[in-house]
C-alpha positions in Angstrom: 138.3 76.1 184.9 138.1 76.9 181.1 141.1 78.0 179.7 141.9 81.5 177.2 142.6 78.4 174.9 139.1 77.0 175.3 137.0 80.6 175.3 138.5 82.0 171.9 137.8 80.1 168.6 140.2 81.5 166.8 143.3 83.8 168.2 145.2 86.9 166.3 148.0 85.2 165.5 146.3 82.5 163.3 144.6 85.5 161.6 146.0 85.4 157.7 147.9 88.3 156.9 148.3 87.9 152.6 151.2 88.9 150.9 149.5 92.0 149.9 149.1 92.7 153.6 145.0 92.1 152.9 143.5 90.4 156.5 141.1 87.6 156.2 137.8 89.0 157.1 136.6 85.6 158.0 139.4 84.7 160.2 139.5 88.4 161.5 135.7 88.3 162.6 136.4 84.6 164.3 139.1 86.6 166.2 137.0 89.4 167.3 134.1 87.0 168.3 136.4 86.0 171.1 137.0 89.9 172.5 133.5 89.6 173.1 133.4 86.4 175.1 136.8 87.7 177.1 134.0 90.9 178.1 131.2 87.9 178.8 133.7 86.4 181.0 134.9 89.1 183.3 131.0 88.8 184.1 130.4 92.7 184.6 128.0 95.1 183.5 131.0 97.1 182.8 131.3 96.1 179.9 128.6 95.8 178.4 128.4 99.1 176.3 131.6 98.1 174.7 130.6 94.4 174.0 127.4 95.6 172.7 128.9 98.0 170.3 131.7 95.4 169.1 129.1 92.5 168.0 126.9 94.8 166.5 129.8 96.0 163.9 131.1 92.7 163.7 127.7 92.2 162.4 127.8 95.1 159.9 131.3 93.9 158.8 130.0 90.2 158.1 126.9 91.3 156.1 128.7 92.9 153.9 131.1 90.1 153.6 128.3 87.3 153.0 127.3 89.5 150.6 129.7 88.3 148.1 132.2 86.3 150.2 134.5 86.0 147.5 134.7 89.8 146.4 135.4 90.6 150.4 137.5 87.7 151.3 139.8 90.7 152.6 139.0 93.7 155.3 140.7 96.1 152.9 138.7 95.1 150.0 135.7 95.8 151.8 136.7 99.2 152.8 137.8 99.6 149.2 134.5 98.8 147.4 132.6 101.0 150.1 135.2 104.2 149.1 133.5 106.8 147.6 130.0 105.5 147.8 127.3 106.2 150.3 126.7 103.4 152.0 130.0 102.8 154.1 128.1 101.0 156.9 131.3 98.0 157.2 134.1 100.2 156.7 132.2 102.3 159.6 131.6 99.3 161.3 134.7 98.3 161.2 136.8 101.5 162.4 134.7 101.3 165.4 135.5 97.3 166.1 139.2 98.3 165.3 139.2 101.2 168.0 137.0 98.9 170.7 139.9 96.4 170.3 142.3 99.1 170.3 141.3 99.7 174.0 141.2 95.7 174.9 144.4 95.2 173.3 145.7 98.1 175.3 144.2 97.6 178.4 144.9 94.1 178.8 148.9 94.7 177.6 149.0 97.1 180.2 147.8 94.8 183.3 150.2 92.5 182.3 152.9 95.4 182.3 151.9 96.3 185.6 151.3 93.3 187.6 150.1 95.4 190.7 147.5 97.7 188.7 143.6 96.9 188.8 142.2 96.4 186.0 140.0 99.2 186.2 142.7 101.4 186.3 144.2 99.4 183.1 140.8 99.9 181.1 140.6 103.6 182.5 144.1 104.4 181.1 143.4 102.4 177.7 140.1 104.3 177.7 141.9 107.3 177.7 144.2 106.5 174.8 141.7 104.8 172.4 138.1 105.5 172.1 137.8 108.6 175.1 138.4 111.3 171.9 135.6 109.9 170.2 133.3 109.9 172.9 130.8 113.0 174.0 130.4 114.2 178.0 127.8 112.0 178.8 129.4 108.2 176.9 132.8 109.4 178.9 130.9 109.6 182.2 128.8 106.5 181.4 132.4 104.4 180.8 133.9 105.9 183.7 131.2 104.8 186.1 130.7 101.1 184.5 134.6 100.9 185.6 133.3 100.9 189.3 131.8 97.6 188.4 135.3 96.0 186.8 136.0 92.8 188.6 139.3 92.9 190.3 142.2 91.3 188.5 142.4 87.8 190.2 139.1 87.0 189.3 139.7 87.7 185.9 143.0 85.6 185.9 141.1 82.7 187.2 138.4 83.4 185.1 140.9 82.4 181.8 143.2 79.7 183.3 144.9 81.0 186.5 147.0 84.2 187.8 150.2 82.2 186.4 153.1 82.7 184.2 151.4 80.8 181.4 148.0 82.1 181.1 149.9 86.0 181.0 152.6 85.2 178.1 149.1 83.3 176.2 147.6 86.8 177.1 150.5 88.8 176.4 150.7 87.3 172.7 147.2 87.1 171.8 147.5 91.4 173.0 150.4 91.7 170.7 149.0 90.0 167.7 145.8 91.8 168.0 147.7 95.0 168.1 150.2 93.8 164.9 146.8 93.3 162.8 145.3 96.7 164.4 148.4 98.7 163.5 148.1 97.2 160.1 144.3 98.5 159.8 145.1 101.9 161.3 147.8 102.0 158.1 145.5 101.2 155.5 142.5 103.3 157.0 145.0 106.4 156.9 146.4 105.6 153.3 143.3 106.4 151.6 141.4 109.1 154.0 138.8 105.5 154.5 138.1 107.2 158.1 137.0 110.6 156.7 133.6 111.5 157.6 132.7 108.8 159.8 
């Protein structure tokens, strides 16, 4: 049985955070590379739309990074050098990463809270909170009826180490940190309008 340990290269909380609050993109993307294999392993088609949608803007975010690697060591410098210009394609790419793990990080947070709760119902609520307002009629619907598909909450669990004690307080952190670097985003993104127009 593979372990949350074994499935995600690099966690939230070994993310950099500089003193100037600047994220590492590199260490960031590593991160978000293993939100995507926690969707590959609850093994649904539920997911798919929102896995889909977060590797292709951790892709947008990376090419703009490889571009000059040592210009965009940061997330906020990348959103800095795309202000005001009209290509914005990472800083785009990344508010829509930031709110697809706005709804993991949520969702998951949630199921731990409520030990009882499916985790449909978890993702439905998240849903709801995160990326629903962004969403037309027909994406809302389309979400909605992939959560038919969720896998059920112990299969999950097992899926990433076991329905025990440990495997939820290595869950529970790895939620929190994520949320600690998303808040941090969400800051910055409001400071200078960076979501205006996307």
């Amino acid at each position: 049985m593979a372990t949350l340990e074994d499935l995600i290269k690099r966690r939230f909380d070994e993310v950099t955070v500089f003193e100037d609050n600047g994220i590492s993109t590199v260490e960031f993307l590593e991160a978000a590379e293993g939100v995507v294999k926690l969707f590959d392993i609850l093994g649904s088609t539920a997911f798919f739309p929102v896995k889909s949608d977060m590797s292709t803007n951790i892709g947008k975010v990376r090419t703009k990074y490889e571009s000059d690697p040592k210009a965009f060591d940061t997330l906020q410098k990348i959103i800095v050098a795309e202000a005001g210009t009209k290509d914005r394609t990472a800083t785009q790419g990344l508010l829509w990463l930031k709110r697809g793990l706005e709804l993991t990080a949520l969702a998951l947070k949630r199921n731990l809270d409520n030990m009882d709760e499916p985790l449909s119902t978890s993702f439905n609520e998240a849903y709801s909170k995160t990326l629903m307002q962004f969403h037309n009629f027909i994406v809302k619907k389309m979400f909605g009826v992939a959560m038919l598909a969720c896998p059920d909450r112990a299969t999950f669990y097992d899926k990433i180490g076991g329905n025990n004690e440990r495997v939820h307080d290595e869950l529970r952190k790895w939620a929190i940190a994520l949320q600690d670097i998303l808040n941090q985003l969400n800051i910055f993104y409001a400071s200078g309008s960076y979501d205006k127009g996307l």
